[in-house]
N, C-alpha and C positions, 0 to 999 in steps of 0.2 A: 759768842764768837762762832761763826760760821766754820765748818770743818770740811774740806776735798780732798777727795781721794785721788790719788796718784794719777797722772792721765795715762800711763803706763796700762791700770791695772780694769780702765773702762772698757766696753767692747762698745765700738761704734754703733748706730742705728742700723745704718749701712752693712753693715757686716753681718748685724744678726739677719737683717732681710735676704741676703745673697743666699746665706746657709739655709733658710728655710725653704729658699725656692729651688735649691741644689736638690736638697733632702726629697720633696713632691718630687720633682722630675727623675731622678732616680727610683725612687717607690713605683710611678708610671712606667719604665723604662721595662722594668721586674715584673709587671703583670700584678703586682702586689695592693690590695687596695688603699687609698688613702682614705684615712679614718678621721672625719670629721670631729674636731676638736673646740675646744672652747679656745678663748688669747691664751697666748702663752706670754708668759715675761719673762721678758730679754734681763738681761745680768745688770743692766742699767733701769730693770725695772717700768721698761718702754714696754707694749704688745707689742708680739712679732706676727706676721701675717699668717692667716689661716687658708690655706688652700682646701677646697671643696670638689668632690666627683662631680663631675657634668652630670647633668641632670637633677644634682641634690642642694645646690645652690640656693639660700634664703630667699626669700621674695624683696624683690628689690623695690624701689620707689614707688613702678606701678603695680607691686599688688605679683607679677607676677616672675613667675620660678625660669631661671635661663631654662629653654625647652634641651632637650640630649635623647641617650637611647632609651634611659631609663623610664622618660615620659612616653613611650610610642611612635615618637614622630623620627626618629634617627635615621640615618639610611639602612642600618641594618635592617631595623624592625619594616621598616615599608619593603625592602626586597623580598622578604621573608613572606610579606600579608601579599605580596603579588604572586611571588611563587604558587603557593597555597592556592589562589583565587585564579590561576592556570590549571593548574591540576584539578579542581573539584570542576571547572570548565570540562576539561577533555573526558573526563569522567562521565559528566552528564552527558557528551555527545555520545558517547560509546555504550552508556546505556538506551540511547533513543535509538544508536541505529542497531544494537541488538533487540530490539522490540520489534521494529519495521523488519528484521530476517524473518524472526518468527507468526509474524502476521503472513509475510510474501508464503514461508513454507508450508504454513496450513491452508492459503486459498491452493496452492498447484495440489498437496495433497487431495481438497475437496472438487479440484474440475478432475483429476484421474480418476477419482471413485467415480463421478456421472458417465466419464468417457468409458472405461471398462462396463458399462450397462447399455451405450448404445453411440452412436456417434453423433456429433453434435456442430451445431454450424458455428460461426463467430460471433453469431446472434447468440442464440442460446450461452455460448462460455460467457460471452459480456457480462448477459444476465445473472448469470453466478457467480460470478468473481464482484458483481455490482454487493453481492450481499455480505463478503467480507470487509475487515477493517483494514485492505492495502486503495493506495492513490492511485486516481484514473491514469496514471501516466505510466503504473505499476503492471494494468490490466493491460494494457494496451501491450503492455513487455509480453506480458504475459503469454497473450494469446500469439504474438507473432515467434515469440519461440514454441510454442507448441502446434505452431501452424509448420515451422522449420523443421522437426521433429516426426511432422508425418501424423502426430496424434488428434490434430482438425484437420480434415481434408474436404472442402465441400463438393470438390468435383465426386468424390467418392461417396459422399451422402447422396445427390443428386442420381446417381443412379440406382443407391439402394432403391430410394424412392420410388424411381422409375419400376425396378423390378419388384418391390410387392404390392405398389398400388396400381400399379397399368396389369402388369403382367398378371401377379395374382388373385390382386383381388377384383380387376377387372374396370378399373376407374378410365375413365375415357379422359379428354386430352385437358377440358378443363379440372377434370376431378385431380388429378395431378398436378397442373400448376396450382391449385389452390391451396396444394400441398407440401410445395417448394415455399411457399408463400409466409405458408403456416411456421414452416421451421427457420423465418429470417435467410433465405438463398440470396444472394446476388439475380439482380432481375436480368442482368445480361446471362449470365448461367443458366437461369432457367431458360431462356428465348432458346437459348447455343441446344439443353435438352430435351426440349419440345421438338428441337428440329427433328431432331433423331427417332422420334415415335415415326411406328408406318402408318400410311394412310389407308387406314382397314376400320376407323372409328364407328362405318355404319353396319359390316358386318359382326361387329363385336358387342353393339347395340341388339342387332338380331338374335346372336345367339345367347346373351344373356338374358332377353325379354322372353323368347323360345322356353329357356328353361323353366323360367319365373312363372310364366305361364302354366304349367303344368301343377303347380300350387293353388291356383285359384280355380283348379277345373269345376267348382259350384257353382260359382257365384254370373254374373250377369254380363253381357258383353262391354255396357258403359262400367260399371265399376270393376271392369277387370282394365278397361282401357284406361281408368282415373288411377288406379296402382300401376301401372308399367309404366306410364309416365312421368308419376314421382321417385318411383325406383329409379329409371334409368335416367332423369334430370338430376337429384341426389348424387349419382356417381359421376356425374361431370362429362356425360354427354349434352353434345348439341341438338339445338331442340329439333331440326332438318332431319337426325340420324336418329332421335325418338319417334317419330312420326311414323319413317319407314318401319325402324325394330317394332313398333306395338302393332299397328296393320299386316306385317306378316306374321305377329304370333296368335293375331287372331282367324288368322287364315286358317294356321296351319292347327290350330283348337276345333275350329267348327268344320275342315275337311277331316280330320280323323282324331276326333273324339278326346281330343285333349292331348294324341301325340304329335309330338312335331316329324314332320320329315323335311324340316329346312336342311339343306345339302351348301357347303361353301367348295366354293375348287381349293 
């Protein structure tokens, strides 16, 4: 004879299910973790359901785990791996563009040390600034702030020029453009300071052939005339104002004896 127990004394299916899913959602609620369990049996000896943390979920039919935070893919963890992958970004910018200062301040360093030893055109800085590790568009900054600055001035090289190859050391009008030439000038520059030379190139021919002359007082009248020629061609006289300079210094050799009496007003 089959024995039942009171229906008073059963706990529905229903009932036990309710309470367990109360229970989980309050544990959730608490920040409290839900602890992964085996069945439990209900008072009627049914299983009552197992609630599981996202992400720890058994592998279902196919094989796999509901994905959650705990796998990687959560939105926590992906805002987290973007954050991070901003930052190590801005990072590596701010280390390149501290690299590039320190390149930019060791070329201006290396054109001040050349300009405190002489002054120098925009031709020459180029060339120096070409043999550091800053970008052409760096150089070009470069120079045109130290053009701003007063520290390249070619109009002011152009006369140095002027003043110790003409004046003293005696170069006539090519010997000095070939020497504007030499330092990278601006070819309008030099025409504007060629204007400016006086036109005295044959007497200045004379008197340094005059001089020069007085060195070779041994030697023969053609090979004294085959050295004044390339002397005074070499310093960048025209061959017109060569011709006259060596014919009066040999004038003025074989009228008195190797002195000159060439006289200028």
């Amino acid at each position: 004879m089959v024995h039942f127990e009171p229906a008073d004394e059963v706990t529905p299916i229903s009932a036990a299910r309710a309470r367990s899913k109360a229970r989980a959602a309050a544990k959730a609620l608490s920040g409290d973790p839900v602890v992964e369990s085996g069945p439990v049996a209900a008072p009627d000896g049914s299983l009552a359901p197992v609630t599981y943390l996202r992400g720890t979920a058994p592998a279902g039919p196919g094989g796999t785990a509901e994905p959650g935070p705990a796998d990687g893919y959560g939105p926590v963890s992906t805002a987290a791996a973007d954050a991070a992958e901003a930052v190590g970004a801005a990072e590596a910018v701010d280390a390149v563009e501290r690299e590039h200062a320190v390149e930019r301040e060791h070329a201006e360093q290396l054109l001040l040390q050349r300009l405190r030893a002489r002054s120098l055109s925009a031709t020459e800085a180029r060339s120096i600034l070409a043999g550091t590790e800053i970008a052409e568009h760096e150089i070009d900054d470069v120079i045109e702030r130290f053009a701003e600055l007063g520290y390249i001035d070619e109009e002011k090289l152009a006369d140095q020029i002027l003043h110790s190859h003409h004046e003293r050391k005696g170069l006539g009008r090519s010997g000095v453009q070939a020497e504007m030439r030499r330092r990278g000038l601006d070819h309008d520059l030099i025409l504007e300071k060629l204007e400016e030379l006086p036109d005295d190139e044959a007497e200045r021919a004379i008197e340094l052939a005059c001089k020069r002359v007085q060195q070779l007082g041994r030697l023969d009248d053609q090979t004294i005339d085959r050295r004044l020629t390339g002397f005074l061609m070499r310093k960048g006289y025209a061959s017109t104002a060569v011709r006259v300079a060596v014919k009066a210094a040999l004038a003025s050799r074989s009228g008195s004896g190797g002195a000159s009496h060439v006289r200028f007003r």
